[in-house]
C-alpha positions in Angstrom: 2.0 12.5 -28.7 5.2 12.1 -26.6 4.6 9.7 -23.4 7.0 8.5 -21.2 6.3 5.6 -18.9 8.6 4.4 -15.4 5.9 2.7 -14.3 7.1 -1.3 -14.4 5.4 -2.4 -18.0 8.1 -4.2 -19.5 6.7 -7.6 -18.5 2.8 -6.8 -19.8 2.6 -7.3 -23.4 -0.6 -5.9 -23.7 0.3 -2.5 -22.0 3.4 -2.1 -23.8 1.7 -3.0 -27.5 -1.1 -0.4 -26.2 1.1 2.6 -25.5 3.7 2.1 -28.6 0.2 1.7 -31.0 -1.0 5.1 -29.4 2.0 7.0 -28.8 6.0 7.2 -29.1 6.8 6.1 -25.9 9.9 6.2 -23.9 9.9 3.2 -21.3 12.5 4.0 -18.2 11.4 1.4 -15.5 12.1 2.8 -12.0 14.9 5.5 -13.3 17.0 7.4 -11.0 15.4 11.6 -10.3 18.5 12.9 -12.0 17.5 10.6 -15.1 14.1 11.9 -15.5 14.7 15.8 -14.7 16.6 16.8 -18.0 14.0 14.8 -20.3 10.5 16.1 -18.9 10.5 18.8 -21.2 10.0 16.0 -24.2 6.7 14.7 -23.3 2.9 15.2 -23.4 1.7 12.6 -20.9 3.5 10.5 -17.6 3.0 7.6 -16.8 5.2 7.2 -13.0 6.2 4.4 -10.7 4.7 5.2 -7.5 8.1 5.5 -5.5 9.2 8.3 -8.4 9.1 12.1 -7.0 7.0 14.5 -8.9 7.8 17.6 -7.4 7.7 21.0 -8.4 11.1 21.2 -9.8 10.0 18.6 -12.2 7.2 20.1 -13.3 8.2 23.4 -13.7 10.6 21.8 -16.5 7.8 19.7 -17.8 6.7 22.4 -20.1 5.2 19.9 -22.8 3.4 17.7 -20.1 -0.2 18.2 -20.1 -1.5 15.0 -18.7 0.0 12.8 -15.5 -1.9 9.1 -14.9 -0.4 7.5 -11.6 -1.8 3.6 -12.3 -1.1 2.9 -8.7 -3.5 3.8 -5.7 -1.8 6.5 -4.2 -0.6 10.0 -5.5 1.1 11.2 -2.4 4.6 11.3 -4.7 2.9 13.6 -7.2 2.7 17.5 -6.3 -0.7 18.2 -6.6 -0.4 22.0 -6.3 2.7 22.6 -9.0 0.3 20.3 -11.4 -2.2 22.7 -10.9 0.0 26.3 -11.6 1.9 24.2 -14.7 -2.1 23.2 -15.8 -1.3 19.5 -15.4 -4.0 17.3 -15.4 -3.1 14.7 -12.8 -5.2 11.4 -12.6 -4.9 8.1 -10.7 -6.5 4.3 -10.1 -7.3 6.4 -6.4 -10.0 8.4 -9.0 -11.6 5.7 -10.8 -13.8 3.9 -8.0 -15.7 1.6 -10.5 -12.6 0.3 -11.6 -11.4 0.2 -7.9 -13.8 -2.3 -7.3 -12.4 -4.9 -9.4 -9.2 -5.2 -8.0 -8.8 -7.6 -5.1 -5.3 -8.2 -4.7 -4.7 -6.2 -2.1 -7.2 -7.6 0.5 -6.1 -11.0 -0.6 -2.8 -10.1 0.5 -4.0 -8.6 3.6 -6.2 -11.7 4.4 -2.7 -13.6 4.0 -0.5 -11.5 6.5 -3.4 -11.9 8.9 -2.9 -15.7 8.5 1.0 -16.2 8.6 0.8 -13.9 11.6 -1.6 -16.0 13.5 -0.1 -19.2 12.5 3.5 -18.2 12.8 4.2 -19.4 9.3 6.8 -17.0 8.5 8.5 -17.6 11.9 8.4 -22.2 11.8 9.3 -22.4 8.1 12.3 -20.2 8.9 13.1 -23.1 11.9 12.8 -26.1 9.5 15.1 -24.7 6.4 17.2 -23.0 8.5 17.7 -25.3 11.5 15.7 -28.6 10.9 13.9 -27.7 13.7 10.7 -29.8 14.2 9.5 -29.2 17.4 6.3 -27.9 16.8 5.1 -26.8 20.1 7.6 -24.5 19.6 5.1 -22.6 17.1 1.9 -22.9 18.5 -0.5 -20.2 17.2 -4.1 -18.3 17.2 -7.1 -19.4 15.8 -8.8 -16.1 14.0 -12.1 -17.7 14.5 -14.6 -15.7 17.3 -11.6 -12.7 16.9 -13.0 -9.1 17.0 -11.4 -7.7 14.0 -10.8 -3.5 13.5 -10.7 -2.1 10.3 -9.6 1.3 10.3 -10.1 3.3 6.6 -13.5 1.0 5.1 -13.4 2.5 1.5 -11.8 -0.3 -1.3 -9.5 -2.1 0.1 -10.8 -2.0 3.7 -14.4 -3.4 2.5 -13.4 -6.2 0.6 -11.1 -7.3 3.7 -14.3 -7.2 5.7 -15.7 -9.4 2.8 -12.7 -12.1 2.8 -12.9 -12.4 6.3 -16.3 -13.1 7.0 -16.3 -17.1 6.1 -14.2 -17.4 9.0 -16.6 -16.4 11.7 -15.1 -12.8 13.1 -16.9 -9.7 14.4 -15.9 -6.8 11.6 -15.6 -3.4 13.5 -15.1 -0.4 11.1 -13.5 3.1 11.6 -13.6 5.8 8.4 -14.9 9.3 9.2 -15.7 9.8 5.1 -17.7 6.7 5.4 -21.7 7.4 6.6 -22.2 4.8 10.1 -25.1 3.2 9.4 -24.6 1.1 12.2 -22.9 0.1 15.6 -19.7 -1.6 13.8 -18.8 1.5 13.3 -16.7 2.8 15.7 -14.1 5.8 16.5 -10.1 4.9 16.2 -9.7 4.1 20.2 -12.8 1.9 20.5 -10.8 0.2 17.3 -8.1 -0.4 19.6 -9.8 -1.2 22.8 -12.2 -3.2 21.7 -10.3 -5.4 18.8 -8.2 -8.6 18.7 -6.5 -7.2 15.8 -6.7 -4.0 13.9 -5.7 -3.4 10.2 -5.1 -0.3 8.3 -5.9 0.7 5.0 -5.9 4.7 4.5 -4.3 6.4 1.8 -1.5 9.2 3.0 -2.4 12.4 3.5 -1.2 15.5 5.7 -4.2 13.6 8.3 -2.9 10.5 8.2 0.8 11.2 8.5 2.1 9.3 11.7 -2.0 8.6 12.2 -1.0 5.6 14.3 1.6 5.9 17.4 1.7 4.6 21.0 -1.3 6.5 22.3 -3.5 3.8 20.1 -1.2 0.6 21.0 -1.8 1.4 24.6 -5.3 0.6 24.0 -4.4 -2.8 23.3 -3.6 -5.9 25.1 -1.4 -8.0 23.2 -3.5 -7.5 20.3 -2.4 -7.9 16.4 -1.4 -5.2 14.5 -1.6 -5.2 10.1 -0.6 -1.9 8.0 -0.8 -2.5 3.8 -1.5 0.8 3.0 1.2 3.8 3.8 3.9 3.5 5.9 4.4 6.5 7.0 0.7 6.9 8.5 2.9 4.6 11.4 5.5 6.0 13.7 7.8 3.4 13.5 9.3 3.7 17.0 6.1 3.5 18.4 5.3 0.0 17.6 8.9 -1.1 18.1 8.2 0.0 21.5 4.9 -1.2 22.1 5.8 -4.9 21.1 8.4 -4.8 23.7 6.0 -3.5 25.8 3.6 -6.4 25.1 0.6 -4.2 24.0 1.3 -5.7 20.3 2.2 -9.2 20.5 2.2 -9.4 16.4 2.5 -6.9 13.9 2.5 -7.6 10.1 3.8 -4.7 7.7 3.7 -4.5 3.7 4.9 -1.0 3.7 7.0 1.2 5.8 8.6 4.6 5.9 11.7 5.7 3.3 11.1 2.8 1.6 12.8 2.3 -1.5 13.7 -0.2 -4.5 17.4 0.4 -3.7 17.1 -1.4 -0.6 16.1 -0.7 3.7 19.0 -2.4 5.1 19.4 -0.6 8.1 15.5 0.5 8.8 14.7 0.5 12.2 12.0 -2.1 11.7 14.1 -4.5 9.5 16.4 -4.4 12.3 14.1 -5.4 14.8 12.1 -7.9 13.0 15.7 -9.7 12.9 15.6 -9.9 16.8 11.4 -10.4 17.3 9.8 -13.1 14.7 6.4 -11.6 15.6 7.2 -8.6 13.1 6.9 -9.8 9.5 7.8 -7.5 7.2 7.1 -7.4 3.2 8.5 -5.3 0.5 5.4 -3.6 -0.9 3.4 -6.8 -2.7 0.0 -6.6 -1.7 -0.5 -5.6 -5.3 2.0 -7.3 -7.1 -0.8 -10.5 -8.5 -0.2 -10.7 -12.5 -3.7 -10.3 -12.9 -3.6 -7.0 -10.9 -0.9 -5.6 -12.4 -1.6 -6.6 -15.9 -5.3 -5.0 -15.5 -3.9 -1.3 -13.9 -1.3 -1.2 -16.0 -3.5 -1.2 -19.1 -6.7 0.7 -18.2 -4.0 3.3 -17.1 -2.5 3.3 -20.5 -5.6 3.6 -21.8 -6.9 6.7 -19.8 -3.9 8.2 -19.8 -4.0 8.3 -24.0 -8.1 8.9 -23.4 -7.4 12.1 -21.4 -4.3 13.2 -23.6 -7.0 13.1 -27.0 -9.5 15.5 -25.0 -6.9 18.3 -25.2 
């Protein structure tokens, strides 16, 4: 079987001697569209980077391809309806919930935004290297201890940041419609905002969730704390922009945001202004980039993407 792979394996051994024992493998790490479009005929089974488009055009030439595995935890790149008229199977860590609940990473991550955000790490490391500056009042921060803390999406990710959190004495409201309330943490998406210190988001992107959060929810706070490390377009950018200078947010931390891409976001409207307001940290995308996460999705999705190929 013919598999190509843009997904970023070159620096996991144990994927890369898995997929060439298995299959004849092509490796392209983060090609270009164009690159990818007159070679999809070639192969049986894909194995994407998330930020690569899987549209229909693609996949009307993908006349071979039979089996797509996303190992990431979102598909929202991949055409879900052109994989079903070309009889694509299409598969992703997003399916496999026991395997899901492994993977920790991301919450860490989260845990640690929260952290820096509260303690202005990011903004009075930036004085000392940059400045010498070591006038510490300067950076005086928030304690997260005896914060109410809204999670909005409580499925993976959004559990295990309840989990991590818990050791440091915080109330835990919840908000996921798909998730039975079983109790009063549970809340809808204003109480979230009215009633928390800080709310963080962890939903996957769908047509629902698109621009999910804008100012209508920011006005419910009061100088609250805002975290997204799941999509960014479930944010309307302008809308926080607008409610930090408005005071309703007095920190946000983001890990993802719209149009993002490995060729760069000089220019973003939120790079821009996290330039002129330290209270917006901004990562590229990392709350899953731990070597043990990476090396573990990358080869259970080499695996099921060669188990599901062998079922025909």
């Amino acid at each position: 079987m013919n598999i190509l792979c843009t997904a970023p394996v070159g620096g996991f051994s144990k994927t890369v001697d898995y997929l060439t024992s298995h299959s004849n493998v092509t490796f392209l790490e983060y090609p270009q569209y164009k690159e990818v479009l007159p070679i999809i005929c070639n192969y049986d089974g894909f194995m994407p980077n998330a930020r690569m488009k899987v549209d229909s055009l693609l996949l009307n030439k993908a006349k071979r391809l039979k089996v797509i595995y996303q190992p990431s935890l979102g598909k929202d790149h991949i055409d879900s309806l052109a994989c079903k008229k070309n009889n694509i199977t299409v598969c992703g860590l997003v399916d496999d919930r026991i395997f899901q609940s492994t993977l920790w990473s991301t919450a860490e991550f989260t845990v640690g935004l929260i952290l820096s955000m509260l303690k202005r790490i990011r903004e009075s490391s930036n004085a000392v290297t940059e400045n010498g500056d070591w006038r510490n009042l300067n950076f005086i921060g928030s304690d997260i201890r005896g914060m109410t803390i809204g999670i909005i999406g409580f499925g993976n990710v959004g559990s295990k940041v309840s989990e991590l959190l818990k050791p440091f004495g915080v109330k835990i409201l919840k908000c996921d419609p798909y998730i039975d309330q079983k109790d009063e943490s549970y809340v809808n998406k204003q109480a979230i905002f009215q009633r928390s210190d800080l709310v963080t988001v962890h939903v996957p992107l769908t047509e629902e969730t698109k621009e999910f959060i804008s100012i209508k929810d920011f006005k419910s706070m009061n100088g609250g704390y805002f975290v997204n490390a799941s999509r960014g377009p479930i944010l309307k950018d302008l809308d926080l922009i607008k409610a930090m200078e408005l005071g309703l947010v007095k920190g946000a931390s983001l890990d993802v945001i719209s149009n993002e891409s490995p060729d760069g976001v000089k220019g973003h409207e939120l790079v821009n202004y996290s330039k002129r307001n330290n209270q917006l940290i901004i990562t590229p995308h990392i709350g899953g980039s731990s070597y043990e996460y990476l090396d573990n999705i990358f080869l259970h999705s080499a695996k099921e993407l060669i188990r599901l190929l062998a079922l025909g």
